[in-house]
DRENVOTI-965254 format. One line per field, with one value per residue (C-alpha): residue number from 1; x, y, z. Coordinates in pm, whole numbers, plus 32768, in hexadecimal, padded with zeros to 4 digits. Layout:
seq: NUM | ...
u: X | ...
v: Y | ...
w: Z | ...
This chain:
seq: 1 | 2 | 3 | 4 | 5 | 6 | 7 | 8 | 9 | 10 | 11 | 12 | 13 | 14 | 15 | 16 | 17 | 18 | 19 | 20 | 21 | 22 | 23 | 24 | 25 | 26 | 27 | 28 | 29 | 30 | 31 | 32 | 33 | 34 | 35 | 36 | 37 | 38 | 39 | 40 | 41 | 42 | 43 | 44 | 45 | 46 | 47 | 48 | 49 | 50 | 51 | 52 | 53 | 54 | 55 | 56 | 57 | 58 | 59 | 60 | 61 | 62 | 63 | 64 | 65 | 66 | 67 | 68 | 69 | 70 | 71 | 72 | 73 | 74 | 75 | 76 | 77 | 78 | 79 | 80 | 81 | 82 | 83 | 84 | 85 | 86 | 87 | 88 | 89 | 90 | 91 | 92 | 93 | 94 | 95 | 96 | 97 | 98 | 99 | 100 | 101 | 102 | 103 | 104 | 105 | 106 | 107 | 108 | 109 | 110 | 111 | 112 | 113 | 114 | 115 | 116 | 117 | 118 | 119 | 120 | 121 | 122 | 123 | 124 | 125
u: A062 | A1A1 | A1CF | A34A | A37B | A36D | A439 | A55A | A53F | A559 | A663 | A722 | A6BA | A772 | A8A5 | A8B6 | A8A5 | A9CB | AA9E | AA3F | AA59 | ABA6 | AC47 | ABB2 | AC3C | AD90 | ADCC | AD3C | AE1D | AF3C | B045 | AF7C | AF19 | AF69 | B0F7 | B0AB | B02C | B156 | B282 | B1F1 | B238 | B393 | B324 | B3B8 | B491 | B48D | B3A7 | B345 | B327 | B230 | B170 | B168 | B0E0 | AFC8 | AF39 | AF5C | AEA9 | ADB4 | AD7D | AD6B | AC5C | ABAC | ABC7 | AB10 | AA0D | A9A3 | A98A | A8A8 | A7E1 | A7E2 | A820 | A7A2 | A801 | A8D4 | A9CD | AA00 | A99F | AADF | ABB2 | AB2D | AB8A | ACE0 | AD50 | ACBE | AD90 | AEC0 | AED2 | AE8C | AF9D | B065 | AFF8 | AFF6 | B188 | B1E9 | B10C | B0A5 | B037 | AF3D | AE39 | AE7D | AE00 | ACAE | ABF7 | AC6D | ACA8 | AD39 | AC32 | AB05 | AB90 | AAE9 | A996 | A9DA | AA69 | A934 | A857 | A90C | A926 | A790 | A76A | A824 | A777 | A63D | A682 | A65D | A783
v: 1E74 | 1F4B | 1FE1 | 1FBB | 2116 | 212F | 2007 | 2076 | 21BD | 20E7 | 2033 | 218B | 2228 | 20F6 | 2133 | 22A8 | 2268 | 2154 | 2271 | 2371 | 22B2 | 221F | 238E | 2417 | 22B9 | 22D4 | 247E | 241E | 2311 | 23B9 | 2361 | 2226 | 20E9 | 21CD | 21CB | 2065 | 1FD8 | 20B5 | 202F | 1EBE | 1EFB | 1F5E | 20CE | 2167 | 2290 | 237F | 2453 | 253A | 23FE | 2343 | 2454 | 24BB | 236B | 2363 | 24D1 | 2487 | 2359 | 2414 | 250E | 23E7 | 235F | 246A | 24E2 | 23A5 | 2396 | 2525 | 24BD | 23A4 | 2468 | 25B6 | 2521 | 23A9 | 234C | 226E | 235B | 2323 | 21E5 | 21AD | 2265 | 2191 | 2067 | 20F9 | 2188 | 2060 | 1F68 | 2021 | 2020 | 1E9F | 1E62 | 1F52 | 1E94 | 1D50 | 1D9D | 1E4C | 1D3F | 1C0A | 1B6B | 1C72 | 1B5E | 1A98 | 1B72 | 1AEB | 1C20 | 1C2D | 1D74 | 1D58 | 1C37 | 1D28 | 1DCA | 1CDF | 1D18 | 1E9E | 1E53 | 1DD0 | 1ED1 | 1FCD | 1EEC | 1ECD | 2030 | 2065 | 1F92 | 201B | 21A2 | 2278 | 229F
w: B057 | B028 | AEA8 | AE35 | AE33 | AFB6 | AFD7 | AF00 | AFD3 | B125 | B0A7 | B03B | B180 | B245 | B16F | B1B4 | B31E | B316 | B23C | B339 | B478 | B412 | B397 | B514 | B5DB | B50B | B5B9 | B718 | B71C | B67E | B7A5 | B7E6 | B72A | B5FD | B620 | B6C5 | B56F | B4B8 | B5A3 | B578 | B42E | B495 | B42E | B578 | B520 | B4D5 | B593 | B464 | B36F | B44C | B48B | B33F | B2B7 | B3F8 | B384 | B207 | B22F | B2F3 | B1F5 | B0C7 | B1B3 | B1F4 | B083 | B011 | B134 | B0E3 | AF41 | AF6B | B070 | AFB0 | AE15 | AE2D | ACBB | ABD9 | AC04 | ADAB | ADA6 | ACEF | ADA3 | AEF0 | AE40 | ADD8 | AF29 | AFBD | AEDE | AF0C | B087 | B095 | AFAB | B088 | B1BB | B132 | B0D5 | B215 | B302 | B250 | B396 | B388 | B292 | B3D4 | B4C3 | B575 | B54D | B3FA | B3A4 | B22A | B214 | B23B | B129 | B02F | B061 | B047 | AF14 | AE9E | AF42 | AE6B | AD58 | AD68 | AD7E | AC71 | AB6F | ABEF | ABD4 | AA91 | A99A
């Protein structure tokens, strides 16, 4: 039998590695699926402005998988949930077709939201 400790930290450790794995895929792929998902947004030009949103959304990403890796708390669990709402909305504005998609990806945003949500509730003030 698992205690709820080590499944709040399993949970946490699966959201640090979607954070992480996203702010890696989002560089590797910078002149690939990256600009792809940009110019289907009819984000295509200029040069500097698309790859200034890829890295910067790399960075966010990266910023938020390394705080609830390094400082699980209230505090990042928040900031998740912030930078995670934001770029749906953003998505959701520039690609609504996106809640469409059949792998879903602003979909799987939901249960996230309640992962962190969870967490939250369940860490110290």
């Amino acid at each position: 039998m698992t205690r709820p400790a080590a499944d709040d930290r399993l949970l946490r450790l699966s959201l640090v590695a979607v954070w992480l794995v996203t702010a890696f895929a989002s560089i590797v792929e910078l002149n690939g699926q990256s600009r792809q998902v940009l110019a289907e947004a009819g984000i295509a030009s200029p040069p500097w402005l698309v790859q200034s949103l890829i890295v910067g959304g790399a960075a966010a990403d990266l910023a938020i998988g390394l705080a609830l890796w390094w400082r699980p708390g209230r505090a990042s669990y928040l900031a998740a949930l912030g930078l995670m709402v934001l770029m749906t909305a953003v998505a959701t504005f520039l690609q609504p077709t996106l809640w469409l998609h059949p792998l879903g990806p602003l979909l799987k945003n939901l249960p996230i939201a309640a992962l962190l949500w969870h967490l939250y509730r369940r860490a110290t003030p």
